[in-house]
N, C-alpha and C positions, 0 to 999 in steps of 0.2 A: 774490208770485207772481200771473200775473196767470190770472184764469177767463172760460172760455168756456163756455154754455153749450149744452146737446147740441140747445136749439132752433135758436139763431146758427149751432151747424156745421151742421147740416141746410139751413136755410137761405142762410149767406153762405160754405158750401163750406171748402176750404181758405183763401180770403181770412180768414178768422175767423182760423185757425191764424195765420197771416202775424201778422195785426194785434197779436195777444197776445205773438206770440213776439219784434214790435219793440221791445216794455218790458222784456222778463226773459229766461232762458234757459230756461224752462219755464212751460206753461200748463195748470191743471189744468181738466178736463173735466166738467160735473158733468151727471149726468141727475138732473132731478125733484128739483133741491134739493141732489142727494145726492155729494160727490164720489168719480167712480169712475174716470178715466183722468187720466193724463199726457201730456202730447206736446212735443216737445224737438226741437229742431234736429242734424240727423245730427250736428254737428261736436262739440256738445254731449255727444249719446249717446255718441258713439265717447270722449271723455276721458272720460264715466262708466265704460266698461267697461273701462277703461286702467287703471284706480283701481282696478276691482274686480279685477284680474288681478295687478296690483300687490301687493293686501294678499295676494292665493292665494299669492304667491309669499313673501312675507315670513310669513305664518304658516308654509308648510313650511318655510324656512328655519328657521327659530324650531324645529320640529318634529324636525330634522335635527340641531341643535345643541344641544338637550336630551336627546336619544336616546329620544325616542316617535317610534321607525319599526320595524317588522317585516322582514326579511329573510325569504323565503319563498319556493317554488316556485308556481306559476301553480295547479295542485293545490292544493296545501297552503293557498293562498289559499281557492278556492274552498270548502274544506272548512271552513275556521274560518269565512265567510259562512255558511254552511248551516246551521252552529251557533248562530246568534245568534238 
């Protein structure tokens, strides 16, 4: 994965992003040594979050066809929250 650091973006702007983001599909961010951001090309992000909505949906599945799901009123929801 390739790194930019938070001097280079300050200085070479988004071209920094550009440049990193030509070798990999992510570039991590580091301030002061330390790495603390990510940055990814939208087209990127968007199949990440494609994945992530994928497994939501394959764990309820999974959730549905074990029978851990509740049947409740909107109420009765409420109330067992309140409870916890």
């Amino acid at each position: 994965m390739s790194h930019i650091s938070a001097n280079d973006l300050k200085t070479k702007g988004v071209s920094a992003i550009e440049l990193a983001l030509s070798t990999a599909p992510e570039a991590i961010v580091s301030v002061r040594g330390t790495d603390k951001f990510v940055v990814m090309d939208i087209a990127h992000y968007r199949y990440l979050r494609e994945c992530e909505l994928d497994a939501a949906l394959a764990e309820t599945r999974a959730d549905l066809a074990a029978g851990r799901v509740v049947q409740e009123s909107p109420a009765a929801h409420l109330a067992r929250l309140d409870a916890l």
